[in-house]
C-alpha positions as CSV (number, residue, x, y, z in Angstrom):
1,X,244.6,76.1,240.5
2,X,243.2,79.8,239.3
3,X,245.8,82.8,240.5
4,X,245.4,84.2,244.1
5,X,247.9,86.9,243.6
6,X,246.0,89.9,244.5
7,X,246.0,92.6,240.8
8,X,248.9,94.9,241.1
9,X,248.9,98.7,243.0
10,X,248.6,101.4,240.1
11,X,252.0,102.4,239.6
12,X,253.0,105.8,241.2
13,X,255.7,108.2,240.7
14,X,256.9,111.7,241.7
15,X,259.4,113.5,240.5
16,X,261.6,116.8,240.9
17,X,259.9,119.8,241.0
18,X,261.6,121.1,237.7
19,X,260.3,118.2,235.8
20,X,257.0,118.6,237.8
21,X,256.6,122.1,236.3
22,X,258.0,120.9,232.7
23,X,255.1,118.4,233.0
24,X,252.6,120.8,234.2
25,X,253.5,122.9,231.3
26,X,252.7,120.1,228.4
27,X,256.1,118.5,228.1
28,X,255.8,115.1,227.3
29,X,259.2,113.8,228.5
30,X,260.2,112.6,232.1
31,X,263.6,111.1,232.6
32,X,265.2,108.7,234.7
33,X,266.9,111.1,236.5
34,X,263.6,113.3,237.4
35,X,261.8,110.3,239.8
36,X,262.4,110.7,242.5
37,X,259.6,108.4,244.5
38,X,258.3,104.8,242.5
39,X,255.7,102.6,244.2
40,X,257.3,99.6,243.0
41,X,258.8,98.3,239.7
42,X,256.7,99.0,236.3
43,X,256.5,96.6,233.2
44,X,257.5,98.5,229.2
45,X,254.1,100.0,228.6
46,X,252.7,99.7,231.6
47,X,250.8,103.2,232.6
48,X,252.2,105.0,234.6
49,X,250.4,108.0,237.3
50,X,252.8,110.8,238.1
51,X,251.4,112.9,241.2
52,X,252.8,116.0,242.5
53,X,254.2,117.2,245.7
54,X,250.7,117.3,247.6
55,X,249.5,114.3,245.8
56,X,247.8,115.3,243.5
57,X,247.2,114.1,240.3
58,X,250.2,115.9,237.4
59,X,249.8,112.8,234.6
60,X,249.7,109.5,233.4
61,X,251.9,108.4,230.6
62,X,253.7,104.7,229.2
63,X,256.6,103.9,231.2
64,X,259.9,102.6,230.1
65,X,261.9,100.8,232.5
66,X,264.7,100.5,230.0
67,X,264.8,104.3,228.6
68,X,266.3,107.1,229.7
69,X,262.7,108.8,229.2
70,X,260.9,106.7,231.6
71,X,257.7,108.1,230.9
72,X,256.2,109.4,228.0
73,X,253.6,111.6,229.0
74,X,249.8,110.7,226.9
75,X,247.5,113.4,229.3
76,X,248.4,116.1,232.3
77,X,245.7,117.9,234.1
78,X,242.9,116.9,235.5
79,X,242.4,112.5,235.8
80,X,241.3,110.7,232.6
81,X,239.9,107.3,232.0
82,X,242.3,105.8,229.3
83,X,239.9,103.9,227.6
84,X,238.8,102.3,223.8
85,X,237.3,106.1,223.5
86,X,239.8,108.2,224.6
87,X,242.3,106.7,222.0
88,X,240.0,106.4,219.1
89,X,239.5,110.7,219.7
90,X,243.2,110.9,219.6
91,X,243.9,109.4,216.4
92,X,240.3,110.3,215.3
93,X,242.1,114.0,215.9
94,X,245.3,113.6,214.3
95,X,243.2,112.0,211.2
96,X,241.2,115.0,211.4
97,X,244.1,118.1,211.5
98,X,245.5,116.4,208.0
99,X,242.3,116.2,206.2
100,X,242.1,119.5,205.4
101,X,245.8,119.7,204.3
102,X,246.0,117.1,201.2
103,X,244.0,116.8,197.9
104,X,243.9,113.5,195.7
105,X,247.0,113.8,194.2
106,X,248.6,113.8,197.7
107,X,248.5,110.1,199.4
108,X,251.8,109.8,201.5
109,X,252.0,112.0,204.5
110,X,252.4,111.6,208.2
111,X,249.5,110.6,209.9
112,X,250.6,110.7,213.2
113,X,253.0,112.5,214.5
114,X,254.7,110.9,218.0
115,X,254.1,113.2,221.3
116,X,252.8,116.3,219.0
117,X,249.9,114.1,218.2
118,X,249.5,112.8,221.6
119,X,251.3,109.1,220.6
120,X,254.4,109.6,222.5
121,X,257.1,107.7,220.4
122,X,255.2,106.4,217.9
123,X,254.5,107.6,214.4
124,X,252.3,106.5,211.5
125,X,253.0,107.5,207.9
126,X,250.8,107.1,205.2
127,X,252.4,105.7,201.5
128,X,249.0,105.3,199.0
129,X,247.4,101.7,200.5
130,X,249.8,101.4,202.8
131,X,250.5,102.2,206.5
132,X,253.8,102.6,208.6
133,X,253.7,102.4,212.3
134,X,257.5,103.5,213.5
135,X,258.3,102.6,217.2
136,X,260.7,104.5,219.4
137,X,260.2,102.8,222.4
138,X,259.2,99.3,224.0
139,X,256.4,100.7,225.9
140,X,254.2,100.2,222.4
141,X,254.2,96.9,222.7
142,X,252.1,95.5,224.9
143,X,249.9,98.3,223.0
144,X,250.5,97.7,219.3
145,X,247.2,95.2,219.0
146,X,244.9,98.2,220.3
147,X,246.9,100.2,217.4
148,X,245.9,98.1,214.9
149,X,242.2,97.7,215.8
150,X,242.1,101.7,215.9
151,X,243.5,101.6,212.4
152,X,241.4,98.8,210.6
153,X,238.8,100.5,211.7
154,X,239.2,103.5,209.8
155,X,241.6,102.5,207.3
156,X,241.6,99.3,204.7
157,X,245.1,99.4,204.0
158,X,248.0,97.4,204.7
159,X,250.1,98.0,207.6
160,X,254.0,97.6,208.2
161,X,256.1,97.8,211.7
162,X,259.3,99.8,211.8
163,X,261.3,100.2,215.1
164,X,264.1,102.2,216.2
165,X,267.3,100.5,216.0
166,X,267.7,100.9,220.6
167,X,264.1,98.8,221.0
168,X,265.1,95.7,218.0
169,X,266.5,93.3,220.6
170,X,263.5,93.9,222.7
171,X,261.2,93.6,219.7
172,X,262.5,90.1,219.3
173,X,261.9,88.3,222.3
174,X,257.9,90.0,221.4
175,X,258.0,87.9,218.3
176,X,258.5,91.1,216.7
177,X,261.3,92.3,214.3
178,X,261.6,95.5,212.2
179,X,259.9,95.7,208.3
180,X,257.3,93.1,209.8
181,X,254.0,92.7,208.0
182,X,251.2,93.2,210.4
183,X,248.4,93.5,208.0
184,X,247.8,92.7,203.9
185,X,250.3,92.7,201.1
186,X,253.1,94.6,200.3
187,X,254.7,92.9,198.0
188,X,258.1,93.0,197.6
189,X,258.3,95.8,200.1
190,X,258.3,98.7,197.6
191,X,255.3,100.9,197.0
192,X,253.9,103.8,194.9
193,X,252.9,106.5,196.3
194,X,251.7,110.5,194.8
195,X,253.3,113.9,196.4
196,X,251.3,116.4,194.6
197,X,250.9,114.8,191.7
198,X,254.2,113.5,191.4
199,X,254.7,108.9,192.2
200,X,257.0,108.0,193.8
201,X,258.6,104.6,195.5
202,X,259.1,104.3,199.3
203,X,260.6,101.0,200.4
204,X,258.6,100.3,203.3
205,X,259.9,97.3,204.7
206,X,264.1,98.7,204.3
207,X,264.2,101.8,203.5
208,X,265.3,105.3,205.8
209,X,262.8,106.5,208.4
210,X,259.8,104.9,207.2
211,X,260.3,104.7,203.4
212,X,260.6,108.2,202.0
213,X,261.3,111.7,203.2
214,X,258.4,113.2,204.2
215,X,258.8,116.0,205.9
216,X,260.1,118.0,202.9
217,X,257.1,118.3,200.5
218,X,256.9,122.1,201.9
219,X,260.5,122.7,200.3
220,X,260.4,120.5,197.5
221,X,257.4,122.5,197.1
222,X,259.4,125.8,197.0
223,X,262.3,124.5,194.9
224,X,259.3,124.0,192.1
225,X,258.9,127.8,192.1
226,X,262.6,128.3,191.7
227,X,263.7,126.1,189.0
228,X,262.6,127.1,186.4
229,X,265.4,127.5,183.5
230,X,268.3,126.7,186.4
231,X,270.8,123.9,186.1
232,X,270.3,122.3,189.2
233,X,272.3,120.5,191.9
234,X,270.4,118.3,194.4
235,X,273.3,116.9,196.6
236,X,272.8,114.4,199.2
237,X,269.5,113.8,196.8
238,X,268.4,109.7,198.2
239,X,265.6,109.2,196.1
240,X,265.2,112.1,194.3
241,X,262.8,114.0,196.1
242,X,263.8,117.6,195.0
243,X,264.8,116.5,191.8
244,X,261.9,115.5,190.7
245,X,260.0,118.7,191.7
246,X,262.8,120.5,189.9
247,X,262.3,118.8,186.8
248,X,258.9,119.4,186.8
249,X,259.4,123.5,187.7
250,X,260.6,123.9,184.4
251,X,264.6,123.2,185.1
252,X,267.3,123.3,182.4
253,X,268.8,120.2,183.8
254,X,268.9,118.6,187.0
255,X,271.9,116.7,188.2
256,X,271.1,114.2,191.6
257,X,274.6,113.6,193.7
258,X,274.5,110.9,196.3
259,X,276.8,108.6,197.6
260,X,274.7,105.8,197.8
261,X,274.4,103.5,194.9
262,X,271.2,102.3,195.8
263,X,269.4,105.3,196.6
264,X,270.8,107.0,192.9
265,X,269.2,104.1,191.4
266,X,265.6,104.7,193.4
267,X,266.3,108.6,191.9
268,X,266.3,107.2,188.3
269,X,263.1,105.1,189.2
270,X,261.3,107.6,190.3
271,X,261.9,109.6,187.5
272,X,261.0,106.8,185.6
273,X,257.5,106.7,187.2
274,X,257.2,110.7,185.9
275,X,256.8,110.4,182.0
276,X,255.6,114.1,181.9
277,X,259.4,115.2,183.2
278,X,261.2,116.0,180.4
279,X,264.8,118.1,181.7
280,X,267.6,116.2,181.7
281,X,268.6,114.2,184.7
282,X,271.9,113.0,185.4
283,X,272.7,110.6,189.0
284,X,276.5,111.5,190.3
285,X,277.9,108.9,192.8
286,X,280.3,110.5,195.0
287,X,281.1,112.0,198.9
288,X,279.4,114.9,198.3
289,X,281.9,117.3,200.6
290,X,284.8,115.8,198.8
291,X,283.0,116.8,195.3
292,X,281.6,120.0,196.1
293,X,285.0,120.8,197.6
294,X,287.1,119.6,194.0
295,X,284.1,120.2,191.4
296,X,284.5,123.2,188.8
297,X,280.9,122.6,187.7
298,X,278.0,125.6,188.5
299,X,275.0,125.4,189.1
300,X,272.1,127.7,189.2
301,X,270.4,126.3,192.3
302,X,271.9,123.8,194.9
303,X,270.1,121.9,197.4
304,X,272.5,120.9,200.5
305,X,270.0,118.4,202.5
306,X,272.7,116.1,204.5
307,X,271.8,113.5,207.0
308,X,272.2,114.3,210.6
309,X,275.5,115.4,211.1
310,X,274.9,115.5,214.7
311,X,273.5,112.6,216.7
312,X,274.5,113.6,220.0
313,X,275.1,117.0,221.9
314,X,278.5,116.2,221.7
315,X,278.7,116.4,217.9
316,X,276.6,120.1,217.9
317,X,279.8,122.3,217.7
318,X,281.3,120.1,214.7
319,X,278.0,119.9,213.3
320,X,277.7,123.8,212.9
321,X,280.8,124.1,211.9
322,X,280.2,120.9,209.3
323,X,277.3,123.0,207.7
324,X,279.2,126.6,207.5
325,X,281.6,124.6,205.5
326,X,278.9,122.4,203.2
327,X,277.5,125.6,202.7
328,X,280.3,127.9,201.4
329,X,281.3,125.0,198.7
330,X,277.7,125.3,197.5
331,X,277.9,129.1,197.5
332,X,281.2,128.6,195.2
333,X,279.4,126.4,192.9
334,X,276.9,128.9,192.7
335,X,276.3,131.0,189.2
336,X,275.3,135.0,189.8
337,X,271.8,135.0,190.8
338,X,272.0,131.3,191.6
339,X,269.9,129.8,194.7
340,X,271.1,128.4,197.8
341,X,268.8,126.1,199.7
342,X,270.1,124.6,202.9
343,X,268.8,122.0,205.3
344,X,269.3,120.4,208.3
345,X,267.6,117.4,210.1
346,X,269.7,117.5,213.1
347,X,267.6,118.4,216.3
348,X,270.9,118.6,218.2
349,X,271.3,122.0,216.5
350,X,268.9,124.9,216.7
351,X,267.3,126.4,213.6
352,X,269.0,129.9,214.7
353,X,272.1,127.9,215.0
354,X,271.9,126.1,211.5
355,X,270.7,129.5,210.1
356,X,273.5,131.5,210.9
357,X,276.1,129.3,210.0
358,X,274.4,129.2,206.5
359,X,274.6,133.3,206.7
360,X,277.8,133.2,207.7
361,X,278.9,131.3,205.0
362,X,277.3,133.5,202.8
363,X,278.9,136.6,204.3
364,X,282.5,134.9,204.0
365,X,281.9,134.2,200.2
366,X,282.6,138.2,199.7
367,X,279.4,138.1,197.7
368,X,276.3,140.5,197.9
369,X,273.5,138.3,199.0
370,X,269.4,138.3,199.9
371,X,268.0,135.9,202.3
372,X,264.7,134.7,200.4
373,X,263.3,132.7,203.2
374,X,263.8,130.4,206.1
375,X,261.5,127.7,207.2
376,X,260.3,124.5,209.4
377,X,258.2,122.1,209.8
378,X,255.4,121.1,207.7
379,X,251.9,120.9,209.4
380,X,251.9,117.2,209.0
381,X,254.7,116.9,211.2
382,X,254.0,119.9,213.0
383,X,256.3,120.0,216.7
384,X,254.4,120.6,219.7
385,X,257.9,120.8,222.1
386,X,261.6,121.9,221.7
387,X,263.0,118.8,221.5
388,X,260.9,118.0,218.3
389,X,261.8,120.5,216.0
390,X,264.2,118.8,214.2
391,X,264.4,120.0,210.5
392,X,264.5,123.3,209.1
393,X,265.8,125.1,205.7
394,X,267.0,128.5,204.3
395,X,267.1,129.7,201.0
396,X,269.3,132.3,199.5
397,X,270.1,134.1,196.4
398,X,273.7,134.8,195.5
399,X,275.1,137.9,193.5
């Protein structure tokens, strides 16, 4: 016997007027704790119509029932028809903002960009023939076929699903899991990519974030201009990144420091993929503020690029004072005239925060010092709101 259930209302919220005007304003974020009106229960990616105080249309956006960010905001305004169109423009407009950014020897960047690309938790990175779709929240779900129709139509390559470790259970009872192959062949899970000319491996199916690091190329870019006959240090190096783009800057010798095991070994492969890199490279396996702290070796530029060192505001303080610290043992390892890049991926701590610790540092060390840049996000990963701009960097010279 066929269904007589009449179709479900649209689902309707409103919510406080701060988050009303955050909303109005472009935000993309509406939390638990800002609805305060709901129609009924919603279903993980269900869409979800936010109205304002005299009913009016505000936005529509993928609810969460299970997330402290309820809804993910996809268009505020004026109404729009969520249909096969409207979301092949959207990617078709992320697609088109990189094009202009990368040559051929460039094939592993972020295509898609989460809320900043109008994909609220949800990015796609690019690694050679391969794609990675990284979900953040169970709202994709329901949606991930639609994803994949929008990219086989405009790209031939394989695809692999990474999710956030908060959304894995979930994932499971979808018959999803994370490293899932959802289209083609990837092998053993391990493939080549090129970063301005430079290959290099990104482990797809285990590996950090989505496989590599992309969101330094811009820096690893600069650290090529600074190399050139320096010893350099490239502590907390994972795979190598900067390492490589030392070498190839022209540096005297290049030593990668890591604690990991595994991701010292991926450094040495990826050199290995380089032929044309001739400077010595050396892999260290070690706690890298123990070593810095007991070292006596110099260096004439040191890269500090930690993991987040905080992952909650309550870690922000420690984290600050966690970098001030990192970055006075690299100051002291430091030969006269020697280079000081510094970075920091923790979006718990403000760049002005992060920077002046690093300055601070710098002060302490009793040495005369120039600041020869600071900088943030690459246009690949460009951040459209605060709570996106996660990484940023400083680079000084020491006296």
């Amino acid at each position: 016997m066929p269904d007589a259930s009449p179709p479900r209302s649209r689902l309707r919220l409103r919510v406080s007027p701060a988050a009303e005007a955050h909303v109005r304003a472009g935000h993309p974020w509406v939390y638990e704790s800002s609805v305060r009106e709901q129609n009924r229960e919603g279903d993980a990616g269900e869409l979800a119509v936010i109205y304002d105080r005299r009913d009016r249309f505000l936005a529509i956006g993928l609810y969460d029932p299970d997330s402290p960010l309820r809804v993910r905001v996809l268009h505020h305004g004026s109404p729009a028809t969520l249909d096969d169109a409207w979301w092949a423009a959207r990617l078709d407009a992320a697609i088109a903002l990189r094009a202009p950014l990368f040559g051929p020897d460039t094939d592993g960047y972020r295509v898609v960009n989460g809320e900043s690309d109008g994909f609220p938790g949800l990015v796609l990175d690019r690694y050679g023939t391969t794609l990675v779709v990284k979900l953040y929240t169970a709202a994709w779900f329901p949606l991930l076929e639609r994803v994949l129709e929008l990219l086989a139509a405009r790209f031939p390559y394989a695809v692999v699903l990474r999710l956030s470790r908060n959304i894995q259970a979930g994932a499971a009872r979808e018959g999803l899991f994370d490293g899932q192959l959802l289209r083609g062949s990837v092998g053993n899970g391990t493939v080549v990519f090129r970063e301005t000319g430079l290959a290099f491996e990104a482990d797809v199916v285990r590996g950090q974030k989505t496989g590599f690091f992309l969101d330094q190329r811009e820096n690893r870019r600069r650290v090529e201009t600074h190399a050139r006959g320096r010893r350099v240090l490239n502590a907390f190096s994972f795979s190598g990144g900067f390492s490589l783009y030392a070498a190839r800057g022209g540096a005297a010798e290049v030593v990668s420091l890591d604690l990991s095991a595994h991701a010292l070994a991926s450094a040495e492969r990826n050199y290995a993929l380089n032929p044309r890199l001739t400077a010595p490279h050396d892999t260290v396996q070690a706690d890298v503020f123990e070593w810095l702290a007991h070292t006596e070796r110099t260096f004439d530029l040191v890269v500090l690029d930690p993991p987040s060192l905080a992952r909650r505001e309550a870690e922000r303080a420690g984290a600050i004072r966690a970098y001030g610290k990192l970055a006075a043992d690299g100051i002291a390892r430091l030969s006269r005239g020697g280079i000081l890049v510094s970075a920091s991926c923790s979006a718990h701590v403000s760049a002005d925060e992060f920077w002046d610790a690093v300055r601070d540092a710098a002060q302490r060390s009793g040495r005369a010092w120039t600041e020869l840049l600071t900088s943030q996000h690459a246009p690949d990963h460009h951040a459209a709101f605060p709570e996106a701009q996660y990484l940023k960097a400083i680079f000084l010279r020491l006296d």
